[in-house]
C-alpha positions in Angstrom: 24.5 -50.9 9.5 22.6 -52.4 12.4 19.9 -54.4 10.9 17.5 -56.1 12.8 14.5 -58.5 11.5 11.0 -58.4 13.3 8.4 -60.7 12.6 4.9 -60.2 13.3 2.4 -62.5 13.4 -1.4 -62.6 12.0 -2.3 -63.5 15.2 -1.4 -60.2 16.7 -1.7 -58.1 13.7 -4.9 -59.6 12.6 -6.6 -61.7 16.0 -9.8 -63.0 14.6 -8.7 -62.1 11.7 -9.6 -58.6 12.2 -7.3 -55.9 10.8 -5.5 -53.9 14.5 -5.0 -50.8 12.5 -3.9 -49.4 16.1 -1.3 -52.0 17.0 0.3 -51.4 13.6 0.2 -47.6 14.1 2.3 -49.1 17.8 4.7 -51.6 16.0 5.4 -48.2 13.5 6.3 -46.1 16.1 8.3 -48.3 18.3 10.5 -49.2 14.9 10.9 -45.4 14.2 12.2 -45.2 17.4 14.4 -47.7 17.5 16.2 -46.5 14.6 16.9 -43.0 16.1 19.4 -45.4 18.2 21.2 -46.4 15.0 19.2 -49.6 14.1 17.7 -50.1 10.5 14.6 -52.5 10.9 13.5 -55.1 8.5 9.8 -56.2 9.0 7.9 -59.5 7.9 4.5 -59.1 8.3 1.8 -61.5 8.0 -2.0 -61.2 7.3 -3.1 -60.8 4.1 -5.1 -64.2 4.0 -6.2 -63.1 7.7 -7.4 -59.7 5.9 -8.7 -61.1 3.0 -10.8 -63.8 4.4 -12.2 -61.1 6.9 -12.8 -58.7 4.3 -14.8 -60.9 2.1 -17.2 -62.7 5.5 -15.0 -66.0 5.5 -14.8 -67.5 8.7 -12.5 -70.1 7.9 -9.8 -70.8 4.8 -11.4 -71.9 1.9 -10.2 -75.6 0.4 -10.0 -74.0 -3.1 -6.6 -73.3 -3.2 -6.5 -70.6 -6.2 -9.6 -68.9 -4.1 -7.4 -69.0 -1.4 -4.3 -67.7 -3.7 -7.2 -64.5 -4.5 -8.2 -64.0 -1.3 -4.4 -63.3 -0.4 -4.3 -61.0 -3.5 -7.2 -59.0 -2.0 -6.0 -58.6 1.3 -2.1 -57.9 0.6 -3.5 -54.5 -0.8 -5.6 -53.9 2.8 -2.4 -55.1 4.8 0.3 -52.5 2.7 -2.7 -50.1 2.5 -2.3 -50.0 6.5 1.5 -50.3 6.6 1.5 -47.3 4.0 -0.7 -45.0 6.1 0.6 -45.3 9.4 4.3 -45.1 8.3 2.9 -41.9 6.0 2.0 -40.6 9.1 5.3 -39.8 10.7 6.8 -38.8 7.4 8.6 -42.2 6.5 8.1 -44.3 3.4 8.0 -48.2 3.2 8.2 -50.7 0.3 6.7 -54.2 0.1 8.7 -57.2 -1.1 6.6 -60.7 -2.0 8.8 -63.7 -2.4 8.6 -67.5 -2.5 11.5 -70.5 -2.0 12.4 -70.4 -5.6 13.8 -66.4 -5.0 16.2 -68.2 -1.9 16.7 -71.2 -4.5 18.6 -69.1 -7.0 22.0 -67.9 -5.6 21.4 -65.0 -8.0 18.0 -64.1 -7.1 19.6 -64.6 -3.3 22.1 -62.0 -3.8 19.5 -59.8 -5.8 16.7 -59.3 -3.0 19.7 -58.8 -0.3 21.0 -56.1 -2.6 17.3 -54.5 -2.9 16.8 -54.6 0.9 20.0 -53.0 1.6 19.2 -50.1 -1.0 15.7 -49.6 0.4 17.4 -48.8 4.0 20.2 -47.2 2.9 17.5 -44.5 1.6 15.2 -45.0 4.8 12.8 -46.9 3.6 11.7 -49.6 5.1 10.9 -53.2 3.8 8.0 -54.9 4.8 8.0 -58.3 3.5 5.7 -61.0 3.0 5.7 -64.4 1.2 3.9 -64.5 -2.1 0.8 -66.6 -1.6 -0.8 -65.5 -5.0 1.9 -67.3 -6.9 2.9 -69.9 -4.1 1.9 -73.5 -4.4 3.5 -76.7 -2.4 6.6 -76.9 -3.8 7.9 -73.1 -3.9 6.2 -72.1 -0.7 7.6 -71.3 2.6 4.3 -72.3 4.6 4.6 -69.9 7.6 6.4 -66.4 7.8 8.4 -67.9 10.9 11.3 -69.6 8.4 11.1 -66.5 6.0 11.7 -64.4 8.6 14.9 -66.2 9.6 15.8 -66.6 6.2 15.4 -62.9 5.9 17.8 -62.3 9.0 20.7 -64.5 7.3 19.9 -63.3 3.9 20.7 -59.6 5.5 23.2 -60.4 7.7 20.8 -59.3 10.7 22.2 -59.2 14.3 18.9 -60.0 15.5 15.8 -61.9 14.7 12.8 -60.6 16.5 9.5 -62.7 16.7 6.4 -61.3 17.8 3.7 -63.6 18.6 0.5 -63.7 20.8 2.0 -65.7 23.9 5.3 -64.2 26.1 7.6 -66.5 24.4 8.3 -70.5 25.0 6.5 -72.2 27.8 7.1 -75.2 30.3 4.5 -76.3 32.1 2.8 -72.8 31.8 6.5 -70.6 33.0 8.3 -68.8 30.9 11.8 -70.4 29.7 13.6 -67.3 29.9 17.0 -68.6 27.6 17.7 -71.4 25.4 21.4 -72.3 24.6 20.5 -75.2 22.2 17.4 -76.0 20.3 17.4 -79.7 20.6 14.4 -82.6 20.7 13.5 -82.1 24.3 12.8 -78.1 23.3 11.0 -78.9 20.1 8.5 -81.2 22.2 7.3 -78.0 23.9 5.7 -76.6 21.4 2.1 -77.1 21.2 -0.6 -77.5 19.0 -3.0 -74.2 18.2 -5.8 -73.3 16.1 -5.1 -72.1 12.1 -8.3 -70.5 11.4 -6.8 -67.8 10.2 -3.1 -68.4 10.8 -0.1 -70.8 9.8 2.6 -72.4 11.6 2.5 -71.9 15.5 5.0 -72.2 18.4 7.0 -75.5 16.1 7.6 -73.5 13.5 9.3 -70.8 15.8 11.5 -72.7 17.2 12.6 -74.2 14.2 12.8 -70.9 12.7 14.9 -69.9 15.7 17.0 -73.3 15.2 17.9 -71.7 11.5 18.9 -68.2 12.6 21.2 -69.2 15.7 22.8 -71.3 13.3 23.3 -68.7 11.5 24.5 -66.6 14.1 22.0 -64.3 14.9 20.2 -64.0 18.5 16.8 -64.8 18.0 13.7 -63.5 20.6 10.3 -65.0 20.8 7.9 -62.3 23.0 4.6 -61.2 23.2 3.7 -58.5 20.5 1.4 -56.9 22.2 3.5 -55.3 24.6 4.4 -51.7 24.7 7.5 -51.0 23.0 8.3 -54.1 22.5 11.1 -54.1 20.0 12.6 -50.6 21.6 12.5 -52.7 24.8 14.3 -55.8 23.8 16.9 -53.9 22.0 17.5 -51.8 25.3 18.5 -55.1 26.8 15.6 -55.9 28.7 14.8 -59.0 29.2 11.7 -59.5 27.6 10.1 -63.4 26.1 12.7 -66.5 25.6 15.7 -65.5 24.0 17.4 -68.4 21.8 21.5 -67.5 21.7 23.4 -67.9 18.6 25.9 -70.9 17.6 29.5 -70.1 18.6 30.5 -72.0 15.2 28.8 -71.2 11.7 29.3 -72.1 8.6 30.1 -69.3 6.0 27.5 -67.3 3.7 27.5 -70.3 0.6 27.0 -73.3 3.1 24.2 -71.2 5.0 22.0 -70.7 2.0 23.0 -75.0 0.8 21.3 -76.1 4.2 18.6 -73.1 4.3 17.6 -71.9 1.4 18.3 -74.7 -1.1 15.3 -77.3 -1.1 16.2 -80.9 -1.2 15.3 -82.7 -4.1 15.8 -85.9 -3.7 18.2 -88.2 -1.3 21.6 -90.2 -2.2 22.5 -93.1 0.0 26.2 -94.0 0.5 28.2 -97.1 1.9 30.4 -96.4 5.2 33.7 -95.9 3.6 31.8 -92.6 1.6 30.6 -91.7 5.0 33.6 -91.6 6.8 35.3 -89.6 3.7 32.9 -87.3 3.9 32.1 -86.8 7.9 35.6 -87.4 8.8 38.6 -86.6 6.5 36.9 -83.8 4.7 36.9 -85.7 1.1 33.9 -84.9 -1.2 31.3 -87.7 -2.5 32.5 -89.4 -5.2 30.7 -92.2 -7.7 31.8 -95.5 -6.1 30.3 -94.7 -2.5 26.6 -94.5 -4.1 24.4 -97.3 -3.2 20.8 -96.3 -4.5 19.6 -92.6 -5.0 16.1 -91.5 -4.9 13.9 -88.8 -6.2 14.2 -86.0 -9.1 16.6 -83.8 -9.4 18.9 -82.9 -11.9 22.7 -80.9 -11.7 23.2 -78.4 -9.2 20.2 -79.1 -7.3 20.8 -80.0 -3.8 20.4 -83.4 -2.3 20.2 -85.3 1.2 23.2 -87.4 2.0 22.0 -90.4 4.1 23.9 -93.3 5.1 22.0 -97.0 4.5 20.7 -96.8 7.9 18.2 -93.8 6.3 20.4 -91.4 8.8 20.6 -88.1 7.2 24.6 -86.6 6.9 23.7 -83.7 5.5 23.1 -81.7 2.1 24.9 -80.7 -0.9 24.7 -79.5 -4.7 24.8 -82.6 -6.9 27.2 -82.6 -10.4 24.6 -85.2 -12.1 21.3 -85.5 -12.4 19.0 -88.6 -10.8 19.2 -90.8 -14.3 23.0 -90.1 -14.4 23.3 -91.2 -11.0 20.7 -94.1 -11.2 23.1 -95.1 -14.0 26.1 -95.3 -12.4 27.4 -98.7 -12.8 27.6 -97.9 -16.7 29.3 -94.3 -16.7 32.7 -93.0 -15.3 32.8 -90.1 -13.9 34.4 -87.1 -14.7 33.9 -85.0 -11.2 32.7 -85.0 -7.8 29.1 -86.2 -7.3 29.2 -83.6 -4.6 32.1 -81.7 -4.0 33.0 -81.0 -0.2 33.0 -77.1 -0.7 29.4 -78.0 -1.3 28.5 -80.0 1.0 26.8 -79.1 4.7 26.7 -81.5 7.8 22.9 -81.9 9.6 23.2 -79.6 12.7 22.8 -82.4 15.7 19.8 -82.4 17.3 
């Protein structure tokens, strides 16, 4: 199965935060024709706070963040309404999916929605997916579709991640970089600061979605949505927006969702002889290379490793909570404090 992720943004599916009934009635065609060429297409769609606020005369995002929660509630029904319609249309069926970080959090839950997805295509239908702003708050939300949508990609063990967005992909001074072999500081600094009237993230959240699929493997494409046949077109092989290729090396399906999907909860600093254990002979973390540990977290939860200069090493799924580990001096332990299986380097950058 030849699964593909598209992300759309509310910039193109809602501009102004108007509704384009008529581009989505595009987007559904162009997917239903791409999968007559043996491709099973996974959407992410923004635009429900775009709809809602619309619908209800708001011209810009409230500060009340439960009214804000309702609006998204009011307009997820106009945005599947849409989706519904256009994909009745030419006789298909699709199925909405709302999720949050705390659904990528739990390995179970993980393994459950990438079960679901696979079972909606495997009976054509097709998933169009959305995080759940009515429930979301700071700590569970993903903040832009951009990272879900790559999440999404590695969660389904996508070949591509598609990203559709209102410019022709990543710019230097106003041309088109065509291909990006590594995502690094001097590409983040091209991204650019935009208006959120009615939008989240922008072209930094892209890329650093973009930084999370090719690490996971999977060729990610940044182009303008608005052009015709735009996902038929791309998978044709033309050369269409900035195309970000995948890492040659990548760590397998576990250590993926440790340094994606698992939010850090607090950070463990270690002396030099723990860091060169750990970054060079392959050892896990053990007790006696702790030298302070901050934040709240408590066993299994995963944690930054930092050395004392505040450099980060990487993440991993801690064996004791913060007030075992703020103890230390007075316990013995048992086990690891990170085991290595469970433990992920920082990609450099």
């Amino acid at each position: 199965m030849k699964k593909i992720v598209v992300k759309i943004g509310s910039s193109i599916i809602a501009p102004g935060g108007s509704l384009d009934s008529s581009l989505i009635n595009a987007i559904v065609k162009d997917v239903l024709r791409v999968e007559k060429k043996g491709f099973k297409i996974i959407l992410v769609s923004s635009g429900a706070i775009a709809c809602g606020l619309n619908a209800l005369g708001h011209k810009r995002k409230p500060n009340d963040i439960h009214y804000l929660m309702a609006i998204s509630s009011f307009g997820q029904i106009a945005l599947m309404d849409v989706f519904n319609d256009k994909f009745k249309k030419y006789k298909r069926r699709c199925a909405q999916i709302l999720l949050t970080w705390d659904d990528f959090d739990s390995r179970k839950r993980f393994i459950n929605i990438r079960k679901t997805i696979d079972k909606l295509l495997s009976i054509d239908i097709i998933p169009v997916i959305n995080e759940n702003d009515v429930v979301s708050y700071e700590e569970i939300r993903f903040g832009d579709n951009d990272h879900l949508s790559a999440l999404v990609a590695d969660l389904t063990g996508a070949e591509q991640l598609i990203v559709l967005s209102d410019v022709e992909g990543l710019l230097k001074e106003e041309k088109l970089v065509r291909e990006v072999s590594r995502i690094d500081s001097d590409i983040l600094s091209l991204a650019r600061e935009e208006d959120k009237t009615h939008t989240t993230g922008g072209m930094l959240t892209k890329l650093q979605a973009a930084k999370v699929a090719v690490s996971s493997g999977i060729k990610t494409i940044i182009a303008y949505g608005r052009n015709k046949e735009v996902i038929y077109r791309i998978l044709q092989g033309e050369r269409i927006g900035t195309l970000f290729l995948p890492s040659g090396i990548r760590d397998k399906a576990r250590k993926r969702w440790i340094a994606f999907c698992k939010k850090p909860k607090g950070t463990i600093f270690i002396d030099q002889g723990a860091k060169d254990a750990l970054m060079n002979r392959g050892r896990s973390l053990l007790g006696v290379g702790i030298v302070k540990v901050e934040g709240s977290f408590k066993k299994s939860d995963a944690v930054l490793i930092s050395d004392t200069e505040g450099i980060i090493l990487g993440s991993g799924l801690v064996n004791y909570s913060f007030e075992e580990l703020k103890g230390k001096k007075q316990k013995k332990f048992e086990k690891e404090v990170v085991h290595r299986d469970d433990f992920v380097k920082s990609s450099p950058s």
